[in-house]
C-alpha positions in Angstrom: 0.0 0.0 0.0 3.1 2.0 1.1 4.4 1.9 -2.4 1.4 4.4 -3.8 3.3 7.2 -2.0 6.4 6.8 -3.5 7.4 9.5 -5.5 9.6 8.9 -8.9 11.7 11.8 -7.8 12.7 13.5 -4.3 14.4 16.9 -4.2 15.3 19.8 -1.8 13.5 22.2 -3.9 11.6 23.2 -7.1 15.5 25.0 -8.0 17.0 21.6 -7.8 14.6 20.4 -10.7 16.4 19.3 -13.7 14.4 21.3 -16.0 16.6 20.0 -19.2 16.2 16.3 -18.4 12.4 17.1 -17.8 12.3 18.7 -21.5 14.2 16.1 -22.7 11.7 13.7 -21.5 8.7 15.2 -23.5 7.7 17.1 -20.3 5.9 20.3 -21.0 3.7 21.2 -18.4 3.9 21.1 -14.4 1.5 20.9 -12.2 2.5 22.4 -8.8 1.2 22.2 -5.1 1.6 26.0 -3.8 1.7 26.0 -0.1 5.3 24.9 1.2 6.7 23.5 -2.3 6.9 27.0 -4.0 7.1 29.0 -1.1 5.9 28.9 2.7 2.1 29.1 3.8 2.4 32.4 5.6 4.4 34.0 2.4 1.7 35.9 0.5 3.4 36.2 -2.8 6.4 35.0 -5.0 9.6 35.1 -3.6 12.5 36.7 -6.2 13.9 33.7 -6.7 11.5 31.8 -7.0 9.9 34.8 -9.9 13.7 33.6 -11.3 12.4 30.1 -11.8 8.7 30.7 -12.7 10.8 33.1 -15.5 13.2 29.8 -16.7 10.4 27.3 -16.5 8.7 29.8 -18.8 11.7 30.2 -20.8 12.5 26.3 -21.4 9.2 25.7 -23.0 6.6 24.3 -19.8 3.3 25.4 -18.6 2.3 26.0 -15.3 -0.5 25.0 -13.1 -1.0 25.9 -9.2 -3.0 22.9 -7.9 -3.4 23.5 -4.4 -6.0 22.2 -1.3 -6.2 25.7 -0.2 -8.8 28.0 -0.5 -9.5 30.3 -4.4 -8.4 33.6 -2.1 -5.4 32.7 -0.9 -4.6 30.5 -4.4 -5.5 33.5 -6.7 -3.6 36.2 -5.0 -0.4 34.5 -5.3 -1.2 33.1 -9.1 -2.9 36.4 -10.5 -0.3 38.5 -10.2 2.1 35.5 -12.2 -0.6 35.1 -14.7 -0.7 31.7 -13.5 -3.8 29.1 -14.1 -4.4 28.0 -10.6 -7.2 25.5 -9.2 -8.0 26.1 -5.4 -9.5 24.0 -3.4 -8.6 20.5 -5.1 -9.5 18.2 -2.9 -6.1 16.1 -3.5 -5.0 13.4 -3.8 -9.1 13.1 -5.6 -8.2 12.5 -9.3 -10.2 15.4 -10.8 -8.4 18.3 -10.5 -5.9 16.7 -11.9 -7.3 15.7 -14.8 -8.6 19.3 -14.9 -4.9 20.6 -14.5 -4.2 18.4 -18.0 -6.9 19.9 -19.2 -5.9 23.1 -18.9 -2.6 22.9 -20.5 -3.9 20.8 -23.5 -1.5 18.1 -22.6 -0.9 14.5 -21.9 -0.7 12.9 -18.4 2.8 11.4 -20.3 3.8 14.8 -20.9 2.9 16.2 -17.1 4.7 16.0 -13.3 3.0 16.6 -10.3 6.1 18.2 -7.8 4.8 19.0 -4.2 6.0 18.6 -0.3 3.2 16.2 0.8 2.8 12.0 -0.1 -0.6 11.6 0.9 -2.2 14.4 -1.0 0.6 15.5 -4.3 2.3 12.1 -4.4 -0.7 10.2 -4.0 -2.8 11.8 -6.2 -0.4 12.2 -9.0 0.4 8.7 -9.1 -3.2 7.9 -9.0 -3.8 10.1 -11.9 -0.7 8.4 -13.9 1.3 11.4 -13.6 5.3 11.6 -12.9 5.6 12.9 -9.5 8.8 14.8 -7.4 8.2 15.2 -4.0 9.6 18.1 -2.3 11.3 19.0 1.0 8.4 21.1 2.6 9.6 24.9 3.1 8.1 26.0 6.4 6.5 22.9 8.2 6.2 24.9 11.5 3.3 27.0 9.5 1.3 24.1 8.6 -2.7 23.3 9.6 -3.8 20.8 11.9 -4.7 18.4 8.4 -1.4 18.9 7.1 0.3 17.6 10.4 -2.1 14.9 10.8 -1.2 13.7 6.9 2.9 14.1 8.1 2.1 11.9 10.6 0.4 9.3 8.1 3.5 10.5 6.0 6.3 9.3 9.0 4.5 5.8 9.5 4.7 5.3 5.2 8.5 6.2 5.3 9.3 4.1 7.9 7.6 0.8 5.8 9.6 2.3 2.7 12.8 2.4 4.4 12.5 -0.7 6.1 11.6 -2.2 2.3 14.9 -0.3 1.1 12.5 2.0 -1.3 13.1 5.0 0.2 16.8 6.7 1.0 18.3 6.7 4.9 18.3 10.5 4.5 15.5 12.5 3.1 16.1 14.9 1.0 18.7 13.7 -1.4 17.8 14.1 -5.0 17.2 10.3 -5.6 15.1 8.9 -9.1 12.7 5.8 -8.2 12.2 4.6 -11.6 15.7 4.1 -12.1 15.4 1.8 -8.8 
């Protein structure tokens, strides 16, 4: 069961992406979690850098699309400003607003990743959806909800199995590829 929540990718950040091997892959859109992957839940709007990588994923050829669980005020004022097609109030890991994500860039799940900080809602869903998914070292987990700590806990009971299976690396964090495992 533990094996739905692996991701096919784990990084520190949505910088250490390897945009080039994602292109190179037939990737051309990404569909994002907002809230601790791009930046932290108390930061209103877009950091500089991270208006540097919106600005190179842009550049290299891939859409965007903010998928988050959060609610269409806080979603839209981080996305409108971007110009950014955003879907609040998802309902991950449910499979439709993925779909609509797709959707919304024209594109093929094939063609799609799903990067975010949580297993049991961006992981999870992505997978379900057949989607490519990187899973993220969460920004600020000190400013998350009461659901988002309960799902870490689900989260810490799923690593364990994975580790103990050899699926999942001693030491989070580290960029690490599943599908090559």
């Amino acid at each position: 069961m533990f094996k739905r929540l692996l991701p096919d990718q784990i990084v520190n950040t949505v910088f250490d992406i390897d945009l080039n091997e994602l292109h190179s892959q037939g990737v051309r859109g990404i569909i994002t979690d907002l809230d601790n992957t791009l930046v932290s839940a108390h930061t209103p709007l877009a950091t500089p850098q991270l208006l540097g990588w919106l600005d190179l994923v842009k550049e290299r050829g891939f859409q965007v699309v903010i998928l988050s669980n959060n609610n269409k005020t806080r979603v839209s004022k981080f996305a409108e400003p971007l110009g950014i097609p955003y879907i609040p109030a998802a309902k991950k890991p449910a499979g439709g607003a993925f779909q609509r994500a797709l959707r919304l860039m024209d594109i093929a799940p094939k063609q799609a990743v799903v990067v975010g900080d949580q297993m049991l809602t961006d992981i999870f869903g992505g997978r379900r959806a057949g989607l490519h998914t990187i899973l993220v070292t969460p920004i600020a987990p000190s400013e998350e909800g009461w659901t988002t700590r309960m799902n870490r806990r689900i989260e810490k009971i799923a690593l364990a199995n994975l580790r103990k299976k050899g699926l999942w690396p001693l030491k989070g964090g580290d960029s690490h590829d599943h599908r090559s495992s």
